[in-house]
Steps between C-alpha positions, in 0.01 A plus 500: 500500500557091554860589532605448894711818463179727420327308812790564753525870399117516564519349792799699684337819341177494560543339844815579724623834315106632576318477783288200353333117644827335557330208709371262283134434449250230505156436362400241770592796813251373710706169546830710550395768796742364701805666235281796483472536891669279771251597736286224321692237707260263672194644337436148377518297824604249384850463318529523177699489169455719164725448188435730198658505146469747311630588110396860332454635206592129303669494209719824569848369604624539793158656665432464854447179640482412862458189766416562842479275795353649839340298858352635792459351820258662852627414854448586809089444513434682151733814644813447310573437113801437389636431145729549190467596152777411199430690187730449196460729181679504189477783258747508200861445622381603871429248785277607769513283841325599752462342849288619808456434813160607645306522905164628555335578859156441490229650718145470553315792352108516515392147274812460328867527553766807443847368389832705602762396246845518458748398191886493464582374162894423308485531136758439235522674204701345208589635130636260242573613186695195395150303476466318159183598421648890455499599115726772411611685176865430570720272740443602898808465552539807269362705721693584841222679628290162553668317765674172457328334816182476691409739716354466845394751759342389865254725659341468835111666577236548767099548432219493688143458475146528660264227416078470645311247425105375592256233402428680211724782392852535528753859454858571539778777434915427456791577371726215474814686459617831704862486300582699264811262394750624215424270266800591240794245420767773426740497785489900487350698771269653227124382580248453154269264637360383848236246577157710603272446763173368369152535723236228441126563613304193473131415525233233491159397601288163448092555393285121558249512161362209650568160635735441219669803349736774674640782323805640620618847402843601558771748415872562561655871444843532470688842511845655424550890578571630126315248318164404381256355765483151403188252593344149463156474501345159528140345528458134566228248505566205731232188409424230754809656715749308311521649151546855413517707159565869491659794315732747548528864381878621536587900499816618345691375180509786250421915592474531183235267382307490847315171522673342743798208533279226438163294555530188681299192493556232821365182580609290856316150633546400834639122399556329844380696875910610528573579106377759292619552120413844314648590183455834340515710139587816410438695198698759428353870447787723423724507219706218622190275377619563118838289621366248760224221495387578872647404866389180677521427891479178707426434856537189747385574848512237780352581843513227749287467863184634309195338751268253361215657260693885462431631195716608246334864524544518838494839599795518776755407258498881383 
């Protein structure tokens, strides 16, 4: 199962041949909306900065691991956000690299604001099955089916989004990618795989306890016609409106067993009034957890302009 072979065949099986998640996933969503829907532009006022790494299922070679850089920046009096995400995945011999380019329209809508978003994103797509870490039962260069090279294939995307937010609640609906992109290497005209279009709902509210404790539930659903509805469900407790524990509930993993991918445990401290660290754990529910020792995610998000005395909770950065 460690071997990278097993993973790659798992990966290309279970998620280009079928209509499966092929967008990677994070723990920490609620730091990421802008990847899930670029109508999330501006929302912050303020700009700001979000890097996340991530590395799944450890101690399973060549598992998914991913770094992601994305900013955000309003204009215009509040009515404009621009901004740009770079994602970068690895799974097995592929390479992922995703850029995006990303515009929201804002409006005023009762208290709160409705976001109008729009996404064009270039991704490259690379195979190399001449990487050292590949264990094999004879020479690859016994076998002419593997190619010699690496393999790279450039596809260009659109998306679009719809994104509300108030003082206390916030709710949005997108679909990042319309494309459905052949995503094979084989110079034939035969088609096995395409990229899929995947539709994100996403939710979120924030309840005061009292003078010092907020809890914040939220959820993001992700779905891809043919597979399994897929969802993170996540309760937080923010303390003194700079730290924040929580826990996450993830659908999906295994049909067969039925509990779920995994159960997540997160932590985050607002360090300075611009920077924010949150680091998260997942434990793994289906039968990969017999092979793996859990996932782990980090996040650094810097936000500057923030007005004397805001608080890290504050409500219109949904």
């Amino acid at each position: 199962m460690k071997n990278i072979f097993t993973l790659f065949i798992f990966f290309f099986c279970g998620i280009f041949a079928l209509n499966a998640q092929q967008d990677h996933q994070n723990t920490q969503f609620f730091y990421f909306k802008q990847g899930y829907n670029p109508a999330y532009a501006g929302s912050r006022e303020a700009f700001s900065m979000t890097a996340i790494y991530r590395k799944q299922w450890i101690g399973i070679e060549g598992a998914p691991e991913s770094q992601i850089l994305t900013f955000s920046v309003p204009m215009f009096n509040q009515r404009v956000g621009v901004g740009g995400n770079i994602t970068r995945t690895v799974v097995g011999v592929t390479e992922n690299i995703t850029v995006d380019g990303v515009y929201s329209y804002r409006l005023r809508l009762g208290r709160g604001y409705l976001g109008i978003g729009l996404q064009g994103s270039l991704r490259s797509l690379r195979n190399n099955f001449q990487d050292p870490r590949i264990q094999a039962t004879q020479p690859i260069s016994a076998d002419s089916s593997i190619p010699s090279s690496s393999q790279q294939k450039l596809l260009f995307n659109v998306g679009a989004g719809l994104y509300y937010s108030t003082e206390s609640f916030y709710f949005g609906v997108s679909s990042p990618r319309f494309l459905e992109n052949n995503i094979d290497f084989d110079s034939e005209n035969a088609v096995i795989s395409r990229e899929t279009s995947h539709y994100y709902i996403m939710g979120g509210a924030t309840l005061r306890l009292n003078d010092n404790l907020r809890l914040r539930p939220q959820t993001l659903i992700k779905y891809v016609e043919n597979a399994p509805l897929d969802a993170d469900i996540n309760l937080s407790l923010i303390i003194l409106d700079r730290y924040v524990f929580g826990g996450t509930y993830r659908l999906g993993g295994s049909t067969a067993r039925g509990a779920g991918e995994s159960i997540d445990i997160l932590m985050g401290m607002q360090i300075t009034p611009n920077l924010l660290f949150g680091i998260s754990y997942d434990v793994t529910l289906s039968e990969l957890r017999d092979y793996n020792t859990g996932s782990i995610e980090a996040t650094v998000q810097y936000s500057a302009g923030k007005s004397e005395g805001e608080e890290y909770i504050n409500p219109r950065f949904f």
